[in-house]
N, C-alpha and C positions, 0 to 999 in steps of 0.2 A: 229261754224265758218261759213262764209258764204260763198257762193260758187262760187259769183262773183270777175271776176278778178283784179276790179278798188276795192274793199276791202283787197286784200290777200297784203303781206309785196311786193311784185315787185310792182304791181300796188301802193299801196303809197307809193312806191320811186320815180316809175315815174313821178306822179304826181307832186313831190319836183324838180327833177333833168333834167326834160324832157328826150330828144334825147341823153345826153349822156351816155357813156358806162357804164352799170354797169357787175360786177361780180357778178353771182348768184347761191350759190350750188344747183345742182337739181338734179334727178336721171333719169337711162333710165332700164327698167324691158322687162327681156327675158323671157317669160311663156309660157313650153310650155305645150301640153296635152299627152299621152299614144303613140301616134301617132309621137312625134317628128314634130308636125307642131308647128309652131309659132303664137302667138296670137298680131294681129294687133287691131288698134281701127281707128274710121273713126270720125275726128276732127270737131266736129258741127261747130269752125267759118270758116276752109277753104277748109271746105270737104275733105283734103287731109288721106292719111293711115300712121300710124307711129305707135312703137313703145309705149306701154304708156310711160309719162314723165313727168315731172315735176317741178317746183322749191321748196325750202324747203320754211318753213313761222318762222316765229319769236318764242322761244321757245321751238323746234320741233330740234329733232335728225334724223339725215338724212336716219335710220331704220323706223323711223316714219311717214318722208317723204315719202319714199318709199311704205310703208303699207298705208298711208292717198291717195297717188295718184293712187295705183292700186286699190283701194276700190272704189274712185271717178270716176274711168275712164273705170273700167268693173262690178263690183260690188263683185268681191273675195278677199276674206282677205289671206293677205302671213302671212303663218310658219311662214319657212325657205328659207333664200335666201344667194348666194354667190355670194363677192363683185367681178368681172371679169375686170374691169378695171377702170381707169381714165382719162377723156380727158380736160386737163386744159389750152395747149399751145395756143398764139395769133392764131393758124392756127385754133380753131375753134369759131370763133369769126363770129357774124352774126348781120344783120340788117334788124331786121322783117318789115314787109308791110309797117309800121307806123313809118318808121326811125328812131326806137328805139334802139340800140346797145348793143348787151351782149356781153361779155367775157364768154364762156364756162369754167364752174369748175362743170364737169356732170361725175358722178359717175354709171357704168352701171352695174346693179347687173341681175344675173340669178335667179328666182324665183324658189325654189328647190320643194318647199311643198306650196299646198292652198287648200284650203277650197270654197266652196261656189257655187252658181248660176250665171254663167256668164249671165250680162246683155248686151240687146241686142244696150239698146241706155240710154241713163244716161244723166245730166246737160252737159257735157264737148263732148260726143259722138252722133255720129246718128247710126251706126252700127257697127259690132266687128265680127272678125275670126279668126279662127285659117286656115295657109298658110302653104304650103309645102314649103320648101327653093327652090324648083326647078319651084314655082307659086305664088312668092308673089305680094301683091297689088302694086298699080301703086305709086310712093311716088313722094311729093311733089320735081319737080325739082331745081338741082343745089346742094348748099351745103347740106340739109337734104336728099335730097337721095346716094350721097356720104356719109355720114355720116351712115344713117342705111346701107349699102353696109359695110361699115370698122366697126360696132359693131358685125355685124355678122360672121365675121372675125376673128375677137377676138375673139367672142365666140369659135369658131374653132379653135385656137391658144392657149388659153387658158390651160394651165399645172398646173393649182394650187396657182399660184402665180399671185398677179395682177396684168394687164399691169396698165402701168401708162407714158400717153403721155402729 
């Protein structure tokens, strides 16, 4: 599968449909280490820090997804992971650089168990850390840093049962 974006299933939709809105299921993964810090990745196109993330691709179950974009985006393969919430409503609805429009249907799982060598910079990253909740990185402003602010929330709120917004 290739690893650029104008190949992957979003990118040949856009291509088809331009600027308008589509819905896209994609994941957001909470990782953290021994320490209870959180693992950010730092975004090769907007140098920005988030959470890894995702959208799913054609054929792919969105445990796949989830496994396929943490592998790509730090280089660890997930166990086990538990589903923590979903954020599907118009209120998370965004229009990237390129006035491209998505409907949020982003599913955020906590990574329970993994394996592997954290990489430092990969195709999708330029650097990666793990962050104390009370020193995380600077996130891209407006709606994605509201957004990772209310997943971490969640996480915190979180009793076993999904949230689902």
């Amino acid at each position: 599968m290739s690893s650029k974006w104008e190949d992957s299933y979003t990118g040949e939709l856009r291509s088809i449909v331009g600027n308008r809105k589509l819905i896209i299921p994609s994941i957001r993964a909470i990782i953290r280490d021994k320490e209870n810090r959180i693992l950010y990745i730092e975004r090769k196109g907007n140098k920005k820090w988030a959470l890894p993330a995702g959208g799913i691709e054609i054929n792919e179950s969105i445990v796949e997804c989830l496994k396929r974009e943490v592998r790509e985006e730090t280089g660890i393969e997930v166990i086990e992971a538990t589903l923590i919430a979903m954020y599907t409503g118009r209120e998370y609805s965004v229009i990237n650089r390129f006035g491209d429009e998505y409907q949020g249907f982003e599913l955020l799982f906590r990574v329970d168990e993994w394996k592997g060598t954290i990489l430092k910079e990969t195709d999708e990253t330029t650097n990666i850390g793990f962050f104390s909740i009370d020193a995380l990185p600077e996130f891209e402003s407006g709606y994605f840093e509201e957004h990772e602010k209310e997943v971490l929330e969640d996480l915190q709120k979180f009793m076993g049962t999904p949230i689902i917004k």
